[in-house]
N, C-alpha and C positions, 0 to 999 in steps of 0.2 A: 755892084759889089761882085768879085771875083770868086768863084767857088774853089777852093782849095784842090789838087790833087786826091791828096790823103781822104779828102770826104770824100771825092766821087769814086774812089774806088773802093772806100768805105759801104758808100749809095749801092753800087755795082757788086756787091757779094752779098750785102744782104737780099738784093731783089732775088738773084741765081739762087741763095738758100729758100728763098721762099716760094718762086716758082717748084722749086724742086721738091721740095713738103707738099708745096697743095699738089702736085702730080701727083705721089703718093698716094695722099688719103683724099683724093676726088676720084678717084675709081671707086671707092666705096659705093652700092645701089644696090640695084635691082637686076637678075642675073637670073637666064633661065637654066632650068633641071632636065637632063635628057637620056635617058638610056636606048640602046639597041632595042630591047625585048619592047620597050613601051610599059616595062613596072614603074610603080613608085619605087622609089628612092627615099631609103631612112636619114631622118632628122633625128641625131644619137647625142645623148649628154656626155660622153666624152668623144675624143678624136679618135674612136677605133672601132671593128664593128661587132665589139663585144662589148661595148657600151650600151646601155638601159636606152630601147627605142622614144622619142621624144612625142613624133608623130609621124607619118609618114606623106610626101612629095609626088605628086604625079608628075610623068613625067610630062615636059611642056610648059610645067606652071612655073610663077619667077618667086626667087628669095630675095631675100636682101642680103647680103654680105657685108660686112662690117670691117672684118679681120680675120687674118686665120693664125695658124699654130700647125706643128710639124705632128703628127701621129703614124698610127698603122699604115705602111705603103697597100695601097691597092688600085687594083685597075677596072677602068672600067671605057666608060664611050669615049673619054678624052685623053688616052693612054691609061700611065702606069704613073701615080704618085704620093707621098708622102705630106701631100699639103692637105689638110682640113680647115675648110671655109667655116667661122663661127655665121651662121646664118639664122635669118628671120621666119616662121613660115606660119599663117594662120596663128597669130596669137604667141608663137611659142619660140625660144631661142634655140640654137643645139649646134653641132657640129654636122657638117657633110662634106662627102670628100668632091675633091673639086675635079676629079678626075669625071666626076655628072655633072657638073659646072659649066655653061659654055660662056670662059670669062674673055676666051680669046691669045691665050696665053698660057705657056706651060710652066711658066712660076709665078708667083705669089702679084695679085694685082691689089691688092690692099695692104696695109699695114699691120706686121708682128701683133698679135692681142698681147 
């Protein structure tokens, strides 16, 4: 039986959309926190750092990262930026900016929340 054209090129964008989606959100994990001075790093319920502290991050230890969202720019060990990671830490969810993140990458390695 002959596979048609139109199917396999049909075949052939869906696998490219779907390679392309799991690239996205398989970076989603575990992700370590790191600053200069060696302080923890606040876990904030919102994306800025006048956000209610959640809990706080030593540095060294791993979150999980899930997704993030655009907030307060700041800087810090991994430059200067506007991306806040929704992360996991001890029990509890919150935002940290990814700029103490070392995800490898200076834009977004997860998917939009």
């Amino acid at each position: 039986m002959a596979i048609s054209k139109k199917w396999k090129a049909t075949m052939v964008a869906a696998v490219i959309s779907l390679v392309s989606a799991t690239t996205i959100y398989a970076a989603a994990g575990w992700y370590q926190v790191n600053t200069n001075s060696g302080n923890p790093v606040n876990l904030r319920a919102a994306a800025t750092t006048s956000g209610n502290i959640v809990t706080a991050v030593p540095s060294g230890q791993n979150v999980y990262v899930r997704c993030y969202v655009r907030g307060e720019t700041v800087t810090g060990k991994y430059g200067t930026s506007n991306i806040w990671n929704r992360a996991f830490y001890n029990d509890k969810w919150g935002f940290i900016s990814d700029t103490y993140v070392k995800t490898g990458s200076d834009g977004p390695v997860v998917p939009l929340c």
